[in-house]
C-alpha positions as CSV (number, residue, x, y, z in Angstrom):
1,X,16.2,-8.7,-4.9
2,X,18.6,-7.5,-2.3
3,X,18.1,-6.3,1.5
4,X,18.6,-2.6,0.3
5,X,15.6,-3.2,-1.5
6,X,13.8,-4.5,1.0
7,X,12.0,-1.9,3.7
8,X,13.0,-1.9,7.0
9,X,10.3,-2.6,9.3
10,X,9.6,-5.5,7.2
11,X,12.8,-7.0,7.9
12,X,13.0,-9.5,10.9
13,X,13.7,-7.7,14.1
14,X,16.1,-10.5,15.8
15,X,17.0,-13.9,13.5
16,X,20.2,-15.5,14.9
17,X,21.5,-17.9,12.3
18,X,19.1,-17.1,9.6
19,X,20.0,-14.9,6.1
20,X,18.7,-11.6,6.7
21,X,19.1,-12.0,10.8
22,X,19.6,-8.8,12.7
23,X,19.9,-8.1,16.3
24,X,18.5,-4.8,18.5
25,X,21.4,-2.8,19.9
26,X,20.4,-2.5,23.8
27,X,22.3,-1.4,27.4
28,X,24.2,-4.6,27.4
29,X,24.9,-5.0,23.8
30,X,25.3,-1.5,22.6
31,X,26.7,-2.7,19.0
32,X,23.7,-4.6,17.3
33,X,23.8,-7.5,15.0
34,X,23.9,-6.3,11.0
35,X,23.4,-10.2,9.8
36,X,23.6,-11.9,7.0
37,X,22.2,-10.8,3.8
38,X,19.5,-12.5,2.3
39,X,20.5,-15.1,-0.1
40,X,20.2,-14.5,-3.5
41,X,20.3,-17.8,-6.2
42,X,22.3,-17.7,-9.1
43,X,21.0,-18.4,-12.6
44,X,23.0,-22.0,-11.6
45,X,20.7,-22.8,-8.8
46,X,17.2,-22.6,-10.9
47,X,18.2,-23.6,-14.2
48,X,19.8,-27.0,-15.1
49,X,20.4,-25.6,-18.6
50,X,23.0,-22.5,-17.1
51,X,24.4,-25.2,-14.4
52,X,25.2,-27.9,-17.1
53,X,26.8,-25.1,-19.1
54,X,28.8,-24.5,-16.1
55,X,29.6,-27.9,-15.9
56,X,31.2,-28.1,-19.2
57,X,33.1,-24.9,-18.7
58,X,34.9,-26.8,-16.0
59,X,35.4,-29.8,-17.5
60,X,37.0,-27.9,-20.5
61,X,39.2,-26.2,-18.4
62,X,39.9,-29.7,-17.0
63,X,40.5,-31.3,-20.5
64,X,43.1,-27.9,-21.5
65,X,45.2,-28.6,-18.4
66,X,46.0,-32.6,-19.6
67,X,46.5,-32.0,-23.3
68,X,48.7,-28.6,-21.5
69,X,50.5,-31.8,-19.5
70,X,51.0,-33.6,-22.5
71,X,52.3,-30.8,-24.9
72,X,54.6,-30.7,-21.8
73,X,55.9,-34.0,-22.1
74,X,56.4,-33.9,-25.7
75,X,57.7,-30.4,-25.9
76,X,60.8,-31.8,-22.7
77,X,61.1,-34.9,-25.7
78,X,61.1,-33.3,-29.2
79,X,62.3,-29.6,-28.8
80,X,66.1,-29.8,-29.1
81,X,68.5,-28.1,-26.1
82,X,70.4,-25.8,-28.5
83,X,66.8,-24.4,-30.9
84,X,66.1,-20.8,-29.9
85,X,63.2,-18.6,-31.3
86,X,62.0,-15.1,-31.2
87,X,59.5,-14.0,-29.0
88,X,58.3,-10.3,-28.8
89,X,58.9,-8.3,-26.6
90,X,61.4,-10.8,-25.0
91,X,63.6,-11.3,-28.2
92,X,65.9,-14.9,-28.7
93,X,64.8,-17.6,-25.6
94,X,65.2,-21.1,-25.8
95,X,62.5,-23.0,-27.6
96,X,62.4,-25.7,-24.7
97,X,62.2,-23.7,-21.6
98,X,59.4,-21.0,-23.3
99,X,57.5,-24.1,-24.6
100,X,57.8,-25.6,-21.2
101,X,56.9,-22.7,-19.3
102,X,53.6,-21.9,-21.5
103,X,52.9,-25.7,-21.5
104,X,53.1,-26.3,-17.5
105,X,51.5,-22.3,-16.7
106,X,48.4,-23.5,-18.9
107,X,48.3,-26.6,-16.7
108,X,48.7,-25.2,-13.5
109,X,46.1,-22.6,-14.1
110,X,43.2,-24.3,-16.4
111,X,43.0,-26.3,-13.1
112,X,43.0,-23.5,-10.5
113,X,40.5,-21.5,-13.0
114,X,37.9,-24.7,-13.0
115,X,38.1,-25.3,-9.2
116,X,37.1,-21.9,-8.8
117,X,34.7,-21.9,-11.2
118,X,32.9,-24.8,-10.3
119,X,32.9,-23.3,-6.5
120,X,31.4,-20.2,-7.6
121,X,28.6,-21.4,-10.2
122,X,28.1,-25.3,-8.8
123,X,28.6,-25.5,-5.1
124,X,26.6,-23.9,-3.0
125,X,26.9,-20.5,-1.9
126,X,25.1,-20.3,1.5
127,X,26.7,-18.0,3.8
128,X,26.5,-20.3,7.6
129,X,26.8,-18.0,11.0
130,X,28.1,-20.1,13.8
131,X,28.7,-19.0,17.4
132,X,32.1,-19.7,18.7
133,X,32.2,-22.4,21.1
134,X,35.2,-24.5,23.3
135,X,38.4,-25.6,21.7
136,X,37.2,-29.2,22.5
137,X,34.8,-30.6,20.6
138,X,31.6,-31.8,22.1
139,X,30.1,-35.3,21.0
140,X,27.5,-33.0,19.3
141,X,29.9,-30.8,18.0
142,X,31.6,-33.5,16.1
143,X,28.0,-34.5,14.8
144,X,27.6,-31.6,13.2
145,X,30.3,-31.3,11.5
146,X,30.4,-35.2,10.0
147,X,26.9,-33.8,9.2
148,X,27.9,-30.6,7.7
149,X,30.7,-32.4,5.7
150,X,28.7,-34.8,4.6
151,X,25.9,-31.8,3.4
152,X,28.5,-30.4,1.9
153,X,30.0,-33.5,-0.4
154,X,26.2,-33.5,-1.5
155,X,25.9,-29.8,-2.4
156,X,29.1,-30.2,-4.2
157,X,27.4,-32.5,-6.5
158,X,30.7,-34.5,-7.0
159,X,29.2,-38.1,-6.9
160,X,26.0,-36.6,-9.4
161,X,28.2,-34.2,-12.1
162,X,30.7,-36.9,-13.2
163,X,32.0,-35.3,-16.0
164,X,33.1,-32.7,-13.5
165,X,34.7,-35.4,-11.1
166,X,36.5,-37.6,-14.4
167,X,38.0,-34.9,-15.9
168,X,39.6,-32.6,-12.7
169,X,40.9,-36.5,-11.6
170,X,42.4,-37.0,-15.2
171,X,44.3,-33.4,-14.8
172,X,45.0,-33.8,-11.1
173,X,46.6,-37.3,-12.2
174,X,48.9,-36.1,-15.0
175,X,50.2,-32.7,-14.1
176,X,52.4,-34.6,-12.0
177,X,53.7,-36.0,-14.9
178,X,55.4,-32.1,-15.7
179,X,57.7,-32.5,-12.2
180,X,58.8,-36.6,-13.1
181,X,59.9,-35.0,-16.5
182,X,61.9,-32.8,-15.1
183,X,64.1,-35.3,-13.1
184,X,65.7,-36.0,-17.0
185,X,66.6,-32.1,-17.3
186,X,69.4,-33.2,-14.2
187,X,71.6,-34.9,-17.0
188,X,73.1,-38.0,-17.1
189,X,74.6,-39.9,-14.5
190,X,79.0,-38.5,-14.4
191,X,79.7,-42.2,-14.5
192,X,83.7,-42.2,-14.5
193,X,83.5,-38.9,-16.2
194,X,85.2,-36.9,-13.1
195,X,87.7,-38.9,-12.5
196,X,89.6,-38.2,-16.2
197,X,90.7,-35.1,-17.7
198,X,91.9,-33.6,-21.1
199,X,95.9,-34.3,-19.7
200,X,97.0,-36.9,-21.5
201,X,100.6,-38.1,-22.3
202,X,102.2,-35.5,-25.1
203,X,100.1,-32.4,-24.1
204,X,101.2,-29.7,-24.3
205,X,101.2,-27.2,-21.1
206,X,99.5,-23.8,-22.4
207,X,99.6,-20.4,-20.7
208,X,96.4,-19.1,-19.7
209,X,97.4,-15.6,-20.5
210,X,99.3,-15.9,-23.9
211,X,97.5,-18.6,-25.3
212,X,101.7,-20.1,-25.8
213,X,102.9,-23.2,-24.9
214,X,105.0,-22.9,-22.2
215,X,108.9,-24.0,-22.1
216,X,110.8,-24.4,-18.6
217,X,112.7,-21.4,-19.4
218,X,109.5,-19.5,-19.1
219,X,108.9,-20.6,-15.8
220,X,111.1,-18.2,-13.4
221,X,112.2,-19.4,-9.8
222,X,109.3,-18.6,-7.1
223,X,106.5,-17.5,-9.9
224,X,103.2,-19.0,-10.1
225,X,101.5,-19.5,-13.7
226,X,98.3,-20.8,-15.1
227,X,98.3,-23.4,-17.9
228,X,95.4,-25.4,-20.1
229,X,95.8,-28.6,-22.1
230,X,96.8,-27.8,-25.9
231,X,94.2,-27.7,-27.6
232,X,91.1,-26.7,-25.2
233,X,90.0,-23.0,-26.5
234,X,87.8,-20.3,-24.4
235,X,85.5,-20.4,-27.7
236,X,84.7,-23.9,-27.3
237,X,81.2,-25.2,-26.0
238,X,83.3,-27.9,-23.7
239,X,85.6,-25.2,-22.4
240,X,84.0,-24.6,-18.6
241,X,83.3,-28.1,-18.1
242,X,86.7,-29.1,-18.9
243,X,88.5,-26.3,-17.6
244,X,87.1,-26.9,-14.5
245,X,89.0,-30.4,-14.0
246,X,91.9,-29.5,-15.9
247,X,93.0,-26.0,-14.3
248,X,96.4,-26.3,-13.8
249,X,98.8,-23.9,-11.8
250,X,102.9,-24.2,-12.2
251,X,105.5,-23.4,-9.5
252,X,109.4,-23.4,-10.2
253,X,111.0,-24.3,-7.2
254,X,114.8,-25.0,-6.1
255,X,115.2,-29.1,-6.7
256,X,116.4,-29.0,-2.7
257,X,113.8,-27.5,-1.5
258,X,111.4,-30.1,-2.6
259,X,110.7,-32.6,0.5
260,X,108.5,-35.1,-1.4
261,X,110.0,-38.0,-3.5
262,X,107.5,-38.5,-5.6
263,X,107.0,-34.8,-6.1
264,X,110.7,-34.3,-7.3
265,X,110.2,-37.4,-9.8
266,X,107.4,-35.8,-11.6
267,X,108.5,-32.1,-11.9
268,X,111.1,-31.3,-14.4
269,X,114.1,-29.3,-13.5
270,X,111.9,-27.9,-10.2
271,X,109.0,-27.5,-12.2
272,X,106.1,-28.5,-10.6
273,X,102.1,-29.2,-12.0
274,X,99.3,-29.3,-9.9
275,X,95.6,-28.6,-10.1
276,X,94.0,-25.7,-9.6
277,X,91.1,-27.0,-8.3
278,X,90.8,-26.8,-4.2
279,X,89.7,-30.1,-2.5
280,X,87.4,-28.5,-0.4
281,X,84.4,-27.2,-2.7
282,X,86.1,-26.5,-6.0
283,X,87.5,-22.9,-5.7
284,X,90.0,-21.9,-7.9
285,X,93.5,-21.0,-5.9
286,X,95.1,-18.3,-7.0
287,X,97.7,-17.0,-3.5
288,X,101.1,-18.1,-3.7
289,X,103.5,-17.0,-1.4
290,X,107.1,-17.9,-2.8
291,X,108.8,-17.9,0.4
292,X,107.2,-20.5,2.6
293,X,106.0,-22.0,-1.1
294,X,102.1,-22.0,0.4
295,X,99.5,-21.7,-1.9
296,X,96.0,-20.7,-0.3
297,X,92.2,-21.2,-1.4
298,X,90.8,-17.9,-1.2
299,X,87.3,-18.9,-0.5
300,X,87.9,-20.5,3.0
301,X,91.5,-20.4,3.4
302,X,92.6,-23.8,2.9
303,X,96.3,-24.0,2.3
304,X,98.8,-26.6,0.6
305,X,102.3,-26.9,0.9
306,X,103.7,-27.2,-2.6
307,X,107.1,-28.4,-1.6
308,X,105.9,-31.2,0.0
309,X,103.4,-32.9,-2.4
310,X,100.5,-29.9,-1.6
311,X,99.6,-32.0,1.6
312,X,97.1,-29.6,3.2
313,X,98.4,-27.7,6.3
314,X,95.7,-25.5,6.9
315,X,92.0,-25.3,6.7
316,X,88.9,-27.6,5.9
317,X,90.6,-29.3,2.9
318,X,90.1,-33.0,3.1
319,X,93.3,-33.8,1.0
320,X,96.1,-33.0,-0.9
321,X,96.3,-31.5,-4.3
322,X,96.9,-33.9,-7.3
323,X,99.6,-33.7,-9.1
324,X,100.5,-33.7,-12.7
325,X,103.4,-35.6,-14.3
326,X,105.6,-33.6,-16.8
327,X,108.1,-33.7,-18.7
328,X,109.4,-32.0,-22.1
329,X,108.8,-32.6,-25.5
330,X,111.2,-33.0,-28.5
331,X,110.9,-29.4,-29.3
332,X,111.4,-28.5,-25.6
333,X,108.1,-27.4,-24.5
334,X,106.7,-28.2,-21.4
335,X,104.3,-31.7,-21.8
336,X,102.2,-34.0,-19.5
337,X,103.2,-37.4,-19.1
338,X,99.9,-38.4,-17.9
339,X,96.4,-37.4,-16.3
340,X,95.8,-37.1,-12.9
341,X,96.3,-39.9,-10.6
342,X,93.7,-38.9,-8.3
343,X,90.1,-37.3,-8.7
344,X,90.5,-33.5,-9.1
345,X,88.1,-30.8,-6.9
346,X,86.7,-31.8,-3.8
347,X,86.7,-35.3,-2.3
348,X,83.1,-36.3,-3.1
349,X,84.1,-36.6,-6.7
350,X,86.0,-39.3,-5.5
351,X,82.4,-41.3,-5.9
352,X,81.6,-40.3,-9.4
């Protein structure tokens, strides 16, 4: 039964903290206390059949959320990278990441679902009115609430309903487990992998454009062109992790005008290799400007000076470009001599 069923003069005239409590609107207090509604039980409250049902609802959901942890954990192991499936309405997704996100959503919300459900069916469901009182707590004030707490761990029924409290432990302990798997989906450690290339010695230099090898006649006086390692094609599934270290970008300058020694020894006939890659944070430079032979990083302006072993000149660049050592082959076409000397990008890759 609720209060609108109940008639009105045989509801309480004033109650303060009590269900049902209502205060009398007078010249002071012109607005007048509605209270609380009267309590009503739930099936829970008077029959231990309906709250042990409850019970094992939460505990199931409990249970669903660690064997949704451990399908996790075996889906990150046994589903391959590459295997893709069909999901409708979505169409072709990887295998892993859909199986992952079903596996970890089921977690997540089998536990959020039982937490509420046990609040709403198990724990009580006394609504408390409280006046307000001083920031500062009052000796008594903190009595009551130890008290209160200490009510409410008992209303709770957590030390009683131990099916309740083993289960939401077991999921609260393993759906961690989902967040320590995904530290492995970061890869493997680069090891010495940054510091090498594809350049090796007999490579051929290939324009980015024609897809040709290049020959030093092909590289005009004060023009800039973009060359790959023989061999590395856009089709392949290494092509943007290699191309990213082994960018290169080729400059034909007057032998005079070089000012670097060991520049001039590893150019051919003025031809000069170096990466692509900026030293700063790994932008690709792409602004030559043939007269002062500058080439700048159009992300945040770092410059290099190519005629004097791309030492930086300009901008937040920690060092100099590396250079590549080349040389021609027996059928004339423009070849490395080597890889890189120095790590390519920017200088933390100095500590792979």
């Amino acid at each position: 039964m609720s209060s609108q069923d109940i008639p009105e003069e045989n509801l309480p005239a004033e109650r303060d903290h009590a269900h049902g409590a209502v205060g009398v609107a007078d010249e002071e207090n012109p607005f007048s206390d509605p209270g609380l509604p009267p309590h009503e039980h739930r099936i829970q409250d008077i029959d231990e059949r309906a709250a042990k049902r409850s019970e094992r609802v939460v505990a199931l959901l409990f249970t669903v959320s660690m064997l949704a942890t451990i399908g996790f954990i075996v889906a990150y192991l046994a589903i391959p990278n590459d295997k893709q499936i069909f999901v409708f309405p979505i169409g072709h997704i990887s295998a892993m990441n859909f199986a992952l996100g079903l596996t970890l959503g089921v977690a997540l919300f089998c536990i959020g679902a039982g937490a509420v459900h046990w609040a709403r069916t198990l724990m009580s469901d006394v609504e408390v009115a409280d006046d307000r009182h001083p920031i500062e707590a009052s000796p008594e004030v903190r009595a009551k609430v130890h008290a209160d707490f200490r009510q409410g761990a008992k209303e709770s029924a957590f030390g009683r309903r131990k099916l309740i409290r083993n289960t939401m432990f077991g999921a609260l302990a393993l759906v961690p487990l989902s967040g320590v798997m995904l530290l492995g989906g970061l890869g493997p450690a680069p090891k010495t992998s940054l510091r090498h290339t594809m350049w090796a010695k007999g490579k051929r230099l290939v324009n980015m454009n024609t897809n040709q090898p290049l020959r030093p006649e092909d590289v005009a006086v004060g023009s800039l062109t973009f060359a790959k390692p023989d061999g590395l094609e856009e089709h392949s599934e290494e092509f943007q992790t290699e191309i990213a270290k082994a960018a290169l970008m080729i400059v034909r300058l007057q032998p005079g005008n070089i000012k670097d020694k060991r520049e001039l020894d590893w150019s051919h006939e003025g031809i000069v290799a170096y990466s692509k890659i900026c030293t700063h944070v790994g932008c690709p430079i792409s602004l030559y400007e043939q007269q002062t032979h500058h080439v700048l990083c159009p992300c945040h302006q770092s410059t290099f000076d190519l005629s004097d072993g791309a030492r930086v000149i300009f901008g937040p660049a920690g060092h100099a470009l590396p250079q590549l050592r080349i040389g021609v082959d027996s059928e004339g076409y423009l070849q490395a001599l080597g890889d890189f000397e120095e790590p390519v990008g920017p200088a933390f890759w100095e500590r792979g």
